[in-house]
C-alpha positions as CSV (number, residue, x, y, z in Angstrom):
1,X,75.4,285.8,30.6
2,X,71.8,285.8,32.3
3,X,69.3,288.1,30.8
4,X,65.7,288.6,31.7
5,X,63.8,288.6,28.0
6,X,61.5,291.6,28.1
7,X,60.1,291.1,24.3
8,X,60.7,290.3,20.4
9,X,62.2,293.6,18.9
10,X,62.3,291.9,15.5
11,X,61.4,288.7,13.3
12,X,62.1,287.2,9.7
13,X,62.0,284.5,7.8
14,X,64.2,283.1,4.7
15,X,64.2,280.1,2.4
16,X,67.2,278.4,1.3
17,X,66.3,276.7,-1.3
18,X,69.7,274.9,-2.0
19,X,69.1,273.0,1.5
20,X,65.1,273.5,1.3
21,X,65.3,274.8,4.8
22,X,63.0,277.6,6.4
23,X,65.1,279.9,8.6
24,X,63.5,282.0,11.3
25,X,65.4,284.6,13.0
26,X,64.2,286.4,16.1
27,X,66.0,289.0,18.6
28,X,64.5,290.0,21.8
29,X,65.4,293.2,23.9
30,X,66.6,292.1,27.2
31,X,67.9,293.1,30.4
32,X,71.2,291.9,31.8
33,X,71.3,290.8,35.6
34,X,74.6,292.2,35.4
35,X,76.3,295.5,34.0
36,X,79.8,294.2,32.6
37,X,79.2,290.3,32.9
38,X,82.0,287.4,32.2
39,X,81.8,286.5,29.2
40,X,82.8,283.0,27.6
41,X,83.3,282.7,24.3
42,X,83.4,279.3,21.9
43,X,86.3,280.2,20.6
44,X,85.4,277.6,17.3
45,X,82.9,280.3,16.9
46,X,84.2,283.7,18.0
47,X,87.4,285.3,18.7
48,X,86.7,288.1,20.5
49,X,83.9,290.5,21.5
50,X,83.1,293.9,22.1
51,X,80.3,296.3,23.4
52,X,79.2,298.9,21.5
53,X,75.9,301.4,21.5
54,X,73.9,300.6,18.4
55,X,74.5,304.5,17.7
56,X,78.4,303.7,17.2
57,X,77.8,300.0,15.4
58,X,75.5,301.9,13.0
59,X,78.5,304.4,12.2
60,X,81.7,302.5,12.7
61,X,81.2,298.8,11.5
62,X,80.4,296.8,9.2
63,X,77.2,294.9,10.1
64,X,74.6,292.1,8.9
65,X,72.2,293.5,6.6
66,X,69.4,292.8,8.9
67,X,70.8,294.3,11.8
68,X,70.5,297.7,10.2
69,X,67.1,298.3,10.4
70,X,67.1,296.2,14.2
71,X,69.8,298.9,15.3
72,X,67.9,301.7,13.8
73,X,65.1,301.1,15.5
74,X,66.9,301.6,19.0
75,X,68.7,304.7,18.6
């Protein structure tokens, strides 16, 4: 899927200390070059996808705790 990155919506950091390791998590707010593009998933990692409007994800699924606030922030 080719986006154009327009900015850095949200970052955090976390320590796990069992592996010592400093994670950084960022998401950007993009724009997609296409409306409905193919998508290819690794199938080791996914099985499927869907597209949703954060409005509906917010009230219909369960999500990562972080995404809340991330999803929040766009409706």
């Amino acid at each position: 899927m080719k986006v154009q990155t327009e900015r850095v919506i949200w970052e955090d950091t976390t320590f796990d200390k069992a592996k010592n390791q400093v994670y950084t998590r960022l998401v950007y707010s993009t724009q997609a070059f296409v409306t409905r593009p193919a998508i290819n998933l690794e199938l080791t990692e996914h099985m499927a996808f869907l597209w949703m409007k954060p409005e509906l994800i917010l009230t219909n699924i369960r999500i990562v705790s972080y995404l809340k606030p991330i999803l929040t922030r766009l409706v």
